[in-house]
C-alpha positions as CSV (number, residue, x, y, z in Angstrom):
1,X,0.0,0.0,0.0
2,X,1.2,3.8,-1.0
3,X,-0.3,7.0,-0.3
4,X,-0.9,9.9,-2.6
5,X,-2.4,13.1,-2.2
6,X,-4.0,15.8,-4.3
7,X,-4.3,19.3,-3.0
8,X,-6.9,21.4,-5.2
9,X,-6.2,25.0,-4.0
10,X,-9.2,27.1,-3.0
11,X,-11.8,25.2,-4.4
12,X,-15.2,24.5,-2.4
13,X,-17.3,21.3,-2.9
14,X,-20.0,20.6,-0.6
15,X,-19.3,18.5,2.9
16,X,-21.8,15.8,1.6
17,X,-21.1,15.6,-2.0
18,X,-17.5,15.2,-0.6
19,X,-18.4,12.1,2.0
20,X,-20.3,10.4,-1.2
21,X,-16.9,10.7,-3.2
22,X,-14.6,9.4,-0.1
23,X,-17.2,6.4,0.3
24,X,-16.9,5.6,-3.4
25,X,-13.5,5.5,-3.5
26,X,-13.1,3.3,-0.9
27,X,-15.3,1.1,-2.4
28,X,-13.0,0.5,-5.8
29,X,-10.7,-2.2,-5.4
30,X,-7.1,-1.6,-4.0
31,X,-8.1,1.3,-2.2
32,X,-7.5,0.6,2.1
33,X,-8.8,4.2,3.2
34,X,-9.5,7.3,1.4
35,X,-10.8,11.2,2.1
36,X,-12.3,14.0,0.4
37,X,-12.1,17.0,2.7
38,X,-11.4,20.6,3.5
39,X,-7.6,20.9,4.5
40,X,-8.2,22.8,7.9
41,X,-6.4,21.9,11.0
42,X,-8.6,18.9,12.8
43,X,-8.7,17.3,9.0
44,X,-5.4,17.3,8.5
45,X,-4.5,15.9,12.1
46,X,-7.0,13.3,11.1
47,X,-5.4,12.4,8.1
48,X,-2.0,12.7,10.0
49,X,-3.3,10.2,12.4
50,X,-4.5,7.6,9.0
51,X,-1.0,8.2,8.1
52,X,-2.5,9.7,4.7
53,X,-1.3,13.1,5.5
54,X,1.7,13.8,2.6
55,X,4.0,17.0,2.6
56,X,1.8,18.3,-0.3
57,X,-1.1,18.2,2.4
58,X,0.4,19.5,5.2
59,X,1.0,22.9,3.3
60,X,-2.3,23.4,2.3
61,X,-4.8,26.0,4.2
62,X,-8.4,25.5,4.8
63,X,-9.6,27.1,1.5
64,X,-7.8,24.0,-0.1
65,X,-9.7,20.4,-0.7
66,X,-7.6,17.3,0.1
67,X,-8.5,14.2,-1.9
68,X,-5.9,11.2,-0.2
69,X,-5.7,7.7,-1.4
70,X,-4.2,4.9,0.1
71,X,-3.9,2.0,-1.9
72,X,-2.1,-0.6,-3.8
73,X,1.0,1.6,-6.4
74,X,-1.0,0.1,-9.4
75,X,-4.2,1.7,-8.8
76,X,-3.5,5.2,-6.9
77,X,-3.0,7.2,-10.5
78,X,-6.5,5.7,-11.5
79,X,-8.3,6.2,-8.3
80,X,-6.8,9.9,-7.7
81,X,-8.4,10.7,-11.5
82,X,-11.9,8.6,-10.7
83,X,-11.7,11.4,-7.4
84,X,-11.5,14.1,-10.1
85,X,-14.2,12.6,-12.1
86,X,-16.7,12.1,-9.2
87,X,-16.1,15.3,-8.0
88,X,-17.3,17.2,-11.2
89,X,-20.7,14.8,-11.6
90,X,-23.5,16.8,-10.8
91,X,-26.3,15.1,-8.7
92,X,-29.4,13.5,-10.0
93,X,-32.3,15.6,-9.7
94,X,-35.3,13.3,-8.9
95,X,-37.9,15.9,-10.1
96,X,-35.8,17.3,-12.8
97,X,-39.5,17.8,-14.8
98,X,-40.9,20.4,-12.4
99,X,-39.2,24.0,-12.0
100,X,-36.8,24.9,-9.1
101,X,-35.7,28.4,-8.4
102,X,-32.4,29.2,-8.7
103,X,-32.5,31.6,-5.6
104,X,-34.3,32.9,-2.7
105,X,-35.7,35.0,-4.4
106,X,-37.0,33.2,-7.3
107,X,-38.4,30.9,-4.5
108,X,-40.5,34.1,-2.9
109,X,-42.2,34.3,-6.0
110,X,-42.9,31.4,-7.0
111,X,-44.1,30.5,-3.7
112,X,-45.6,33.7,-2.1
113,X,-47.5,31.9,0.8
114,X,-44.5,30.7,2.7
115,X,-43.6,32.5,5.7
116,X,-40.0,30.5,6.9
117,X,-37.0,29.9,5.2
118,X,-34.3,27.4,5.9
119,X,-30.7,28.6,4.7
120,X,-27.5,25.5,4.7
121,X,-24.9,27.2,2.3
122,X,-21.7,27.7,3.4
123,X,-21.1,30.1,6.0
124,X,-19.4,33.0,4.2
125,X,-22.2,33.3,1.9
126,X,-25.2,32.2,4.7
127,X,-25.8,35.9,6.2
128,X,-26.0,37.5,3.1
129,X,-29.1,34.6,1.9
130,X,-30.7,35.2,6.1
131,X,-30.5,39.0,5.0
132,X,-32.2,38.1,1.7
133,X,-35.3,36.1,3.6
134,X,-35.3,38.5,6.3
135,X,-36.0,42.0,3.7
136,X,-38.8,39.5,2.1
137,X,-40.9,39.1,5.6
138,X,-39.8,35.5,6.0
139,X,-39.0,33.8,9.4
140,X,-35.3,32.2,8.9
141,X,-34.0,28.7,10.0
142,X,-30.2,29.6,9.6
143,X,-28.7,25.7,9.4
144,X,-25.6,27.2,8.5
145,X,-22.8,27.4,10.9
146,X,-19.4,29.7,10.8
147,X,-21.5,32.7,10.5
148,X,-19.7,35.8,11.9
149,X,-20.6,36.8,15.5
150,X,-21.2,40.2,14.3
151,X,-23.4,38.9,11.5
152,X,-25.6,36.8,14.0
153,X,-26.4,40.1,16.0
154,X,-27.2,42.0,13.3
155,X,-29.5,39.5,12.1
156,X,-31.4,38.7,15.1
157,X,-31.6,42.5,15.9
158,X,-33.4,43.4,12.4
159,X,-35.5,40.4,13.0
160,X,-36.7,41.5,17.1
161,X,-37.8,44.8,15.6
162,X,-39.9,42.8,12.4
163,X,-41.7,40.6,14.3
164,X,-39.5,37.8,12.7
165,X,-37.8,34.7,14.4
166,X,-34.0,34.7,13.0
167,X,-32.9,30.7,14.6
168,X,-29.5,30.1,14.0
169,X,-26.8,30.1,12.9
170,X,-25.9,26.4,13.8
171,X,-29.6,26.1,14.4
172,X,-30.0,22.4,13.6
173,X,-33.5,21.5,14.6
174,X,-37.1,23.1,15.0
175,X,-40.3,22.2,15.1
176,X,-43.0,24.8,14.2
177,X,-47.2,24.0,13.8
178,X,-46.1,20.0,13.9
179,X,-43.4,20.7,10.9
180,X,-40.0,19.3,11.4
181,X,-36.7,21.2,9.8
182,X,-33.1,20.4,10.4
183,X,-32.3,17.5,12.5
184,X,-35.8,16.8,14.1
185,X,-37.8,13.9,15.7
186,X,-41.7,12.9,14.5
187,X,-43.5,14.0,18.2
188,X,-47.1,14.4,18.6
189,X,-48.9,17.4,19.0
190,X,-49.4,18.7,23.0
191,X,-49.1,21.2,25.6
192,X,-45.6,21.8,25.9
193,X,-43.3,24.7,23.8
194,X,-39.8,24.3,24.0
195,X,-37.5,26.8,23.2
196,X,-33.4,25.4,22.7
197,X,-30.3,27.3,22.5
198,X,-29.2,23.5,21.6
199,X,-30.1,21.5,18.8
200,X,-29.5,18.0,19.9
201,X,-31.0,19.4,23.8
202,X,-34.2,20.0,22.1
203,X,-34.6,16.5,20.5
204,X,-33.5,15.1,24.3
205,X,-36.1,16.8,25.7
206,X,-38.7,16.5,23.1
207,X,-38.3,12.6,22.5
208,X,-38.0,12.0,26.0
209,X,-41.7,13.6,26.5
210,X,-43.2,11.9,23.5
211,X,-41.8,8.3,25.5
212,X,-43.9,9.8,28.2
213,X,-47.0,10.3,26.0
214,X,-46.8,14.3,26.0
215,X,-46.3,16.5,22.9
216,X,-45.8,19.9,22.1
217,X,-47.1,22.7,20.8
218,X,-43.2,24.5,19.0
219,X,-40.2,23.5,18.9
220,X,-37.7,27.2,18.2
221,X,-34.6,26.9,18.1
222,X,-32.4,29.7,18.5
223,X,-28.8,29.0,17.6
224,X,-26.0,27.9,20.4
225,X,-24.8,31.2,20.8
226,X,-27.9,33.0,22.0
227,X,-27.3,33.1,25.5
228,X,-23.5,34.8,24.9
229,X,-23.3,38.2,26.6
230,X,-22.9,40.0,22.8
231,X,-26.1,38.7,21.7
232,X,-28.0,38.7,24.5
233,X,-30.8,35.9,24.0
234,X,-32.5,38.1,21.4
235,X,-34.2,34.7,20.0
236,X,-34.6,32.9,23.0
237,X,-37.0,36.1,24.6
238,X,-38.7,36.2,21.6
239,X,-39.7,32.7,21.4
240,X,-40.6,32.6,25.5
241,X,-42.6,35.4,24.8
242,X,-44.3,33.7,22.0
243,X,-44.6,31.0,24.0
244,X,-46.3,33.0,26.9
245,X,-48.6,34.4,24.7
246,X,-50.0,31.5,22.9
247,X,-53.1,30.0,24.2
248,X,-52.2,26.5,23.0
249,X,-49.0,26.3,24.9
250,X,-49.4,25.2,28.8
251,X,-46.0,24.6,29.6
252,X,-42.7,26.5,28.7
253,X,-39.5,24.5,28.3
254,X,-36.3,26.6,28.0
255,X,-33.0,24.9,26.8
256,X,-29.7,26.0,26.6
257,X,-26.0,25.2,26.8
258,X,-23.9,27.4,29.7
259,X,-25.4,31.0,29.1
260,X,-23.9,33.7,30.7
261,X,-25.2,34.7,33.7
262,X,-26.4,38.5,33.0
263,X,-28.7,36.6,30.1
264,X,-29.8,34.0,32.0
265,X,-30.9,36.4,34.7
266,X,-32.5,38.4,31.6
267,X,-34.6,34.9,30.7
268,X,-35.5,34.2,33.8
269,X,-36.9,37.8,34.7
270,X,-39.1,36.8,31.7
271,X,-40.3,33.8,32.8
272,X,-41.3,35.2,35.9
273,X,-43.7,37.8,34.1
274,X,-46.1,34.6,33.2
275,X,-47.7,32.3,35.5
276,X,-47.3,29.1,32.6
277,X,-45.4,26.9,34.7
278,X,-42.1,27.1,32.9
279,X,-39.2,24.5,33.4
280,X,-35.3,26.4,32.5
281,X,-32.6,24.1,31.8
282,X,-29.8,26.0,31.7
283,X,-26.9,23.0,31.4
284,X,-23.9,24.9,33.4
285,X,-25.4,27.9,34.4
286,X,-25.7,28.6,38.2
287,X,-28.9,26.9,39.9
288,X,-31.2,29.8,40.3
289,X,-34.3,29.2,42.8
290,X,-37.3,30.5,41.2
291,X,-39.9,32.2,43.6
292,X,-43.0,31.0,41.7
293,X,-43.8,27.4,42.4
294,X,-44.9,26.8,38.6
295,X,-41.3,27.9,37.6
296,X,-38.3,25.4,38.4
297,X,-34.9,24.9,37.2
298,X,-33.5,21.5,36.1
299,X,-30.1,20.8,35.7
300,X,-30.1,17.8,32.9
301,X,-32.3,17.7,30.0
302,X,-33.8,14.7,31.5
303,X,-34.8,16.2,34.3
304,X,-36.6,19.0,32.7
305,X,-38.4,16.6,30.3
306,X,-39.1,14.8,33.7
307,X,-40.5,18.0,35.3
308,X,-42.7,19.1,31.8
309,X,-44.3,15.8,32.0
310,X,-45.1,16.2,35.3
311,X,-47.0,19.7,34.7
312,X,-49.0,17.9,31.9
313,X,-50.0,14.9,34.4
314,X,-48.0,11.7,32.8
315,X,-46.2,9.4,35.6
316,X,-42.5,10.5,35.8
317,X,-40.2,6.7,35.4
318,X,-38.0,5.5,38.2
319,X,-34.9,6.1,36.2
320,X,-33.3,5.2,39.7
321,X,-34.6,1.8,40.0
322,X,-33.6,0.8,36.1
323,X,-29.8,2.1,37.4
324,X,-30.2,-0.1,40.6
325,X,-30.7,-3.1,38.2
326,X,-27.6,-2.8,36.4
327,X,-25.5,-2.8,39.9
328,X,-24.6,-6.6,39.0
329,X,-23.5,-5.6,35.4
330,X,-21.9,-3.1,36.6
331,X,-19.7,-5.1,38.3
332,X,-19.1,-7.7,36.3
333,X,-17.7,-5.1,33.4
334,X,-15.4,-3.6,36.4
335,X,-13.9,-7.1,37.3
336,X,-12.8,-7.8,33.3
337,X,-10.6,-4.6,33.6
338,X,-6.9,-5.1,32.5
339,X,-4.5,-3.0,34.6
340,X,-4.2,0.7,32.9
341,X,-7.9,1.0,32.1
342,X,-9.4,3.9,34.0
343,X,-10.8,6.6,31.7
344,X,-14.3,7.4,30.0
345,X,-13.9,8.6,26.6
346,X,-17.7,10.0,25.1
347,X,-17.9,10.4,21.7
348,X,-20.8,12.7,20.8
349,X,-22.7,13.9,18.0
350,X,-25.0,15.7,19.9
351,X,-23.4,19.2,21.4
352,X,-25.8,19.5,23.8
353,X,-25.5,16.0,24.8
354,X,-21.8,16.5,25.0
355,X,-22.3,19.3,28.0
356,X,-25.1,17.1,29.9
357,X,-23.0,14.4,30.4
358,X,-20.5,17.0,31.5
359,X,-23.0,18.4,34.1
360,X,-23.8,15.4,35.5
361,X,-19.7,14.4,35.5
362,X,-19.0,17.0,37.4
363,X,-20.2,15.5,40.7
364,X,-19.8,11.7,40.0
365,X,-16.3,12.0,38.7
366,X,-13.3,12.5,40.7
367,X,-11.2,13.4,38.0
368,X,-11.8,16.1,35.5
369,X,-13.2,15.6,32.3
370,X,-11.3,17.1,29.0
371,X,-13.5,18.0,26.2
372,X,-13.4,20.6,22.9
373,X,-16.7,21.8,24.2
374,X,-15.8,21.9,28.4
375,X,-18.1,23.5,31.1
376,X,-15.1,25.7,32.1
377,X,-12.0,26.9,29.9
378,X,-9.9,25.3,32.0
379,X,-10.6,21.5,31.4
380,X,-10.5,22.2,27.1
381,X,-8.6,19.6,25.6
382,X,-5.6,20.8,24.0
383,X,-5.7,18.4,20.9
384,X,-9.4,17.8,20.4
385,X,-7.9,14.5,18.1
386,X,-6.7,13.1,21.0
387,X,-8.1,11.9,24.4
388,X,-6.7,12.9,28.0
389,X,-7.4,10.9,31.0
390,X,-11.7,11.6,31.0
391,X,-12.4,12.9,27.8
392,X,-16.1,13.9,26.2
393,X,-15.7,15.5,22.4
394,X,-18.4,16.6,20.8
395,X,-17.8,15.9,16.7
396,X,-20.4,18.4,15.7
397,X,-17.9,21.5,16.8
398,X,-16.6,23.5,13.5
399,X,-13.6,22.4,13.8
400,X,-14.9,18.9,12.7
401,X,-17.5,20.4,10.5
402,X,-15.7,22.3,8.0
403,X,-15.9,20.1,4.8
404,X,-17.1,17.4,6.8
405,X,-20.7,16.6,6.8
406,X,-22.5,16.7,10.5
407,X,-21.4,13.3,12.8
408,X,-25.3,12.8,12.7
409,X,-24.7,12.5,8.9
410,X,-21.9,10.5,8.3
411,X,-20.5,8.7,10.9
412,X,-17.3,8.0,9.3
413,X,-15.3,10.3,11.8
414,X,-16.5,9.3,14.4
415,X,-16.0,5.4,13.1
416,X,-12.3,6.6,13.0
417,X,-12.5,7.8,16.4
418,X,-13.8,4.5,17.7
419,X,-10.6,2.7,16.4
420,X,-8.5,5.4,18.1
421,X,-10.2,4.8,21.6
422,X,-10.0,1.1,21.3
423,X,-6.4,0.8,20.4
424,X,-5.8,3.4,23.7
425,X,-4.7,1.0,26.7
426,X,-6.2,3.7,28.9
427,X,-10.1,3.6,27.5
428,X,-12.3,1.8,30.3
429,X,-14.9,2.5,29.1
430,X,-16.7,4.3,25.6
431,X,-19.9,6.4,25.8
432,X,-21.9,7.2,22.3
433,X,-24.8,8.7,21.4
434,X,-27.1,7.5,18.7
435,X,-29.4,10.9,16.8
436,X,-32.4,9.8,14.8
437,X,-34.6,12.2,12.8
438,X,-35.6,13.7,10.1
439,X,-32.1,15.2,8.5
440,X,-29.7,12.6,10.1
441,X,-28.3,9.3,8.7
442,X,-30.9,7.1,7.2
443,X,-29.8,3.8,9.5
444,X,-26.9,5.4,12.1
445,X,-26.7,2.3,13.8
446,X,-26.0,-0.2,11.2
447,X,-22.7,1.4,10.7
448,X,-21.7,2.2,14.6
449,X,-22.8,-1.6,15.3
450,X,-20.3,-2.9,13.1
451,X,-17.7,-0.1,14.4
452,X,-18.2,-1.3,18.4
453,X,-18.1,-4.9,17.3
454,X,-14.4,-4.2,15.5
455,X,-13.6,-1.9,18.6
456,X,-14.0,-4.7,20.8
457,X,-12.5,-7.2,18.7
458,X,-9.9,-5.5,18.6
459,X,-9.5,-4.5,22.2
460,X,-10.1,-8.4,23.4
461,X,-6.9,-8.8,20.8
462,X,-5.1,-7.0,23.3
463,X,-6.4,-8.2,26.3
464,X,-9.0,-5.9,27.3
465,X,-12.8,-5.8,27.7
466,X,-14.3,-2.4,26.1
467,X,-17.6,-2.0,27.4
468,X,-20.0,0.3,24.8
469,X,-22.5,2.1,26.8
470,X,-25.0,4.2,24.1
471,X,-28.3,6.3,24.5
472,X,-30.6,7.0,21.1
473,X,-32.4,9.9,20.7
474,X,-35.5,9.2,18.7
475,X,-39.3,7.9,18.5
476,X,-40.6,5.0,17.2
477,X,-42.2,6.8,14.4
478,X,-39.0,8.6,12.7
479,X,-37.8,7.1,9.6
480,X,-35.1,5.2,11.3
481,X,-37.5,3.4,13.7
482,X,-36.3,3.7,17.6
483,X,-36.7,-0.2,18.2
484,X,-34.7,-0.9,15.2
485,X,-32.2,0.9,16.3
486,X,-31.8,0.3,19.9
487,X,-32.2,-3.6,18.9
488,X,-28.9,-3.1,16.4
489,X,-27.0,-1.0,18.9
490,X,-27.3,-3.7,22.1
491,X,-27.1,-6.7,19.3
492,X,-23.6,-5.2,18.4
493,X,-23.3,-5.5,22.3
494,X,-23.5,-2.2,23.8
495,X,-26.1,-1.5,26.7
496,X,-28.5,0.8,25.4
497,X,-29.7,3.4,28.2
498,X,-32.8,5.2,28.6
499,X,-31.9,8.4,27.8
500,X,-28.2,10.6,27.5
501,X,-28.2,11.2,31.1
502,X,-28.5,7.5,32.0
503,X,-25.7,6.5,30.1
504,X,-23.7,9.1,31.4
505,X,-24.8,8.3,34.9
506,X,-23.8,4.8,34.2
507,X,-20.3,5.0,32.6
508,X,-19.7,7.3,35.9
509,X,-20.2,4.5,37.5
510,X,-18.3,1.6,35.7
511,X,-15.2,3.8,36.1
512,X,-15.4,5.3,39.9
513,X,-17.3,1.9,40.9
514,X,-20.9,2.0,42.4
């Protein structure tokens, strides 16, 4: 096997068309491995770590794609060119017989009713498309992430004084009069409105009410920096306030990742203006009591789904008895430990998940926890390709995302990640989250299946045990079927958890002991 490498300077393709051409590649025989991606940082350390990164590589910048090959000398030439070929193929358009707008605004007129538009382009040209839909009167899903700070407040502050709802940018999931966009879940129609500075946190908390027979009315989503000091939680006021104002919703969920305490404060002042019992999950932020008895603050995504429920009358689970249960199995996974294996490593595609697990860590771990997404500044990881000691990295932080299609996409980096834990002498134990929906990867879990099973092949090769713990986020009615999924995951042989929390709560516990 040889590897070559061609650098195509400043040239963009997009993340997905890119993954299609990698997975092609690596289909044609004689290839071992292959990648199609931006040359940014994390990429190229990735590629480093394949041993697929080539001198030519290294000196390319982030503007520049990467196509790298490695593969038998007799076929590299051929392969490299079918890359070229692959890359220039436009897609198949399925309704190729009916007319498509070239731009937004062509779209406006041809459909004058709508009232939202959903913008994924990449993020130099995103604000300029959010300013486009904004000046036409439309509501804006911004998808799009590596939008200018400066950008985002601009946006959000044109659309406060419109009457419009700017979500985004990185706004990966909403809900709005029962219609899913961006990476969201099939859940019935009820009392409860959630609004989520965190994409993944609002699927947590909307999934886990639908397994306790509640719906809800909206799901808005605001974009992960909302709660930041610059911008003030412009979108996530907005939304509460809509929220308090419509008669259909009964109950208030508020959902963010660590805010900063002046907007918190800001939020919470708001909440206390309404007597809808409102639950605020601020993951991070400073527990808050809340004088009104109807308001409460929960410090997991769990817990606030937990809490909802219980305003709308369902029977809260005994998530504490299920843990009880697995005290024996728990034990059993502890005694197969080899000498040296003593640290969680959580691979997430979720964000929000990713800072949950962290919240709950933080009292059930001795040790501190690393991550590329930490609680406090102090525990980032220095190399977010490499684990340290407890380490939780969240795959769907730009730095993994540019030219790369989201981990709930393609699960190929993560997959790579996998193999990287497993090989570590130090892993005790690995933590994943599975993301179903609407937007995210057709059958997730017939790919990370096969991945655990090679990880702990390939671990027992070495004479370790590598228990799998996972947690899906998903109903039984979105395309990827929940039961299907949980059945594939704990046939591969991981021990599937009720919900994020759980899992986290129990890989605390395989590696500090019960």
């Amino acid at each position: 096997m040889s590897v070559k490498t061609l650098v195509k300077t400043s040239q963009y393709y997009d993340s997905v068309n890119l993954m299609l051409v990698a997975r092609e590649l690596s289909q044609l025989p004689g290839v071992k491995d292959a990648a199609v991606v931006m040359a940014t940082p994390a990429n190229k350390e990735i590629l480093a770590q394949a041993g697929m990164l080539t001198e030519d590589a290294k000196t390319a910048n982030a503007n520049d794609l990467v196509i790298a090959v490695d593969a038998e000398i007799k076929v590299l030439d051929q392969v490299i060119a079918m890359a070229e070929v692959l890359l220039q193929k436009k897609p198949v358009n399925p309704e190729s017989g009916t007319f498509r707008p070239k731009s937004l605004r062509g779209a406006v007129k041809s459909h004058p009713s709508a009232n939202i538009a959903v913008i994924s382009v990449a993020g130099r040209y995103a604000a300029d498309e959010a300013w486009e839909a904004l000046h036409n009167n439309l509501h804006v899903l911004l998808f799009s992430d590596n939008v200018t700070l400066e950008d985002e407040i601009s946006l959000k502050k044109y659309a406060v004084e419109h009457g419009l709802l700017l979500m985004g940018p990185g706004a990966g999931t909403a809900i709005l009069n029962g219609v899913a966009l961006g990476f969201a879940n099939v859940i019935p129609h009820g009392p409860v409105g959630i609004v989520s500075a965190a994409g993944t946190g609002l699927q947590e908390v909307s999934t886990l009410l639908a397994k306790a027979g509640i719906g809800i009315t909206q799901g808005i989503g605001t974009g992960g920096r909302d709660l930041r000091v610059e911008v003030g939680g412009l979108m996530m006021l907005s939304g509460l306030k809509a929220l308090q104002e419509d008669p259909e919703t009964e109950i208030i969920v508020l959902v963010s990742k660590p805010p900063a305490a002046e907007v918190a404060k800001r939020v919470l002042e708001q909440v206390s203006s309404s007597d809808k019992p409102t639950v605020a999950c601020l993951l991070g932020g400073e527990l808050i009591e809340l004088p009104a008895r109807q308001h409460v603050i929960a410090r997991t995504l769990e817990e606030a789904a937990l809490k909802a429920a219980q305003f709308a009358g369902a029977a809260s689970p005994d998530f504490s008895s299920m843990e009880s249960d697995r005290a024996l199995l728990i034990k059993n996974l502890r005694s197969q430990f080899s000498p040296g294996q003593r640290y969680l490593r959580a691979l997430f595609s979720g964000g929000t998940l990713c800072y949950e697990a962290q919240v709950i860590w933080q009292d059930r771990l001795t040790s501190t926890v690393y991550s590329n997404a930490p609680l406090k500044p102090a525990d980032a990881l220095k190399d977010s390709t490499r684990s340290v000691g407890h380490t939780a990295v969240d795959l769907g932080e730009e730095e993994f995302t540019v030219g790369r299609p989201h981990p709930m996409i393609n699960n190929d980096l993560r997959i790579r990640r996998i193999m990287q834990e497993a090989q570590d002498s130090e892993t005790a134990v690995l933590l994943l989250d599975v993301v179903l929906g609407y937007g995210a990867h057709s059958d997730p879990a017939s790919e990370l299946g096969p991945a655990v099973q090679k990880a702990s092949k390939l671990a027992a090769e070495n004479g370790r045990h590598l228990p799998v713990i996972t947690s899906v986020t998903g109903t039984e009615q979105d395309p990827q079927s929940l039961s299907r999924q949980i059945n594939l995951m704990e046939n591969a042989g991981t021990v599937v958890c009720e919900s994020n929390a759980a899992a986290a709560r129990m890989a605390a516990m395989i590696v500090e002991g019960l």
